[in-house]
N, C-alpha and C positions, 0 to 999 in steps of 0.2 A: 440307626441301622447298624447292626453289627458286623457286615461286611467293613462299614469304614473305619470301625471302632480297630478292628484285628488290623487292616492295612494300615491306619496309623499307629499304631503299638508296634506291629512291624520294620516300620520305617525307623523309631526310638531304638529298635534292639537291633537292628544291621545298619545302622547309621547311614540312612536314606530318606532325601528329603522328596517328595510328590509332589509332580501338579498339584493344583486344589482342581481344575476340572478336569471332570471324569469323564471316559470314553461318551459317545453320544450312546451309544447301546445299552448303557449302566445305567447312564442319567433318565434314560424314556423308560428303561423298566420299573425303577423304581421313586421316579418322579422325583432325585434329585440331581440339581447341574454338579455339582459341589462337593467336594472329598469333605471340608471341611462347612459346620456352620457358621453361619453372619454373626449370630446373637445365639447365646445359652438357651436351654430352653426353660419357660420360665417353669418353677418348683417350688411348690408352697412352703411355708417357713419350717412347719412341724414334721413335714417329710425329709427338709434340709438339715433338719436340728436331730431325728433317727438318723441319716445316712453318715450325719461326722461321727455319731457315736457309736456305729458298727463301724468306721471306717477305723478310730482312734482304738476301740476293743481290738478287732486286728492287730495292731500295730501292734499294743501290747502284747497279745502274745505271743507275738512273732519275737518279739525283742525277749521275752520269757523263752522262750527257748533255742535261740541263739545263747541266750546266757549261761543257760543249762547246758550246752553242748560243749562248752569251753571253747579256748580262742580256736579262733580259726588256720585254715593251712596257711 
């Protein structure tokens, strides 16, 4: 659910830590008690084996052009 995805990314980037449960209001509408899951959800190996190497392409050329930009302030 992407609501919890952005409130936890949130919490990393203003250095705030959450309950894991969520209002009763949040929880009934979207049928879960739980900011956070128990268990990952399971993801088949070939989809897990695409998502590191678009995650790794990323990276690279994020680091390509940092490089290109020269040092930083």
């Amino acid at each position: 659910m992407v609501p919890r995805a952005w409130t936890l990314a949130w919490g990393i980037m203003s250095d705030q830590t959450f309950a894991d449960e969520l209002p009763a209001s949040v929880a009934a509408r979207y049928n879960l008690p739980l900011l956070r899951d128990s268990a990952p959800a399971p993801t088949p190996t070939r989809e897990r084996a695409q998502a590191r190497r678009a995650v790794e392409e990323t990276i690279e050329a994020l680091r390509a052009l940092l490089d290109s930009s020269g040092p930083l302030p």
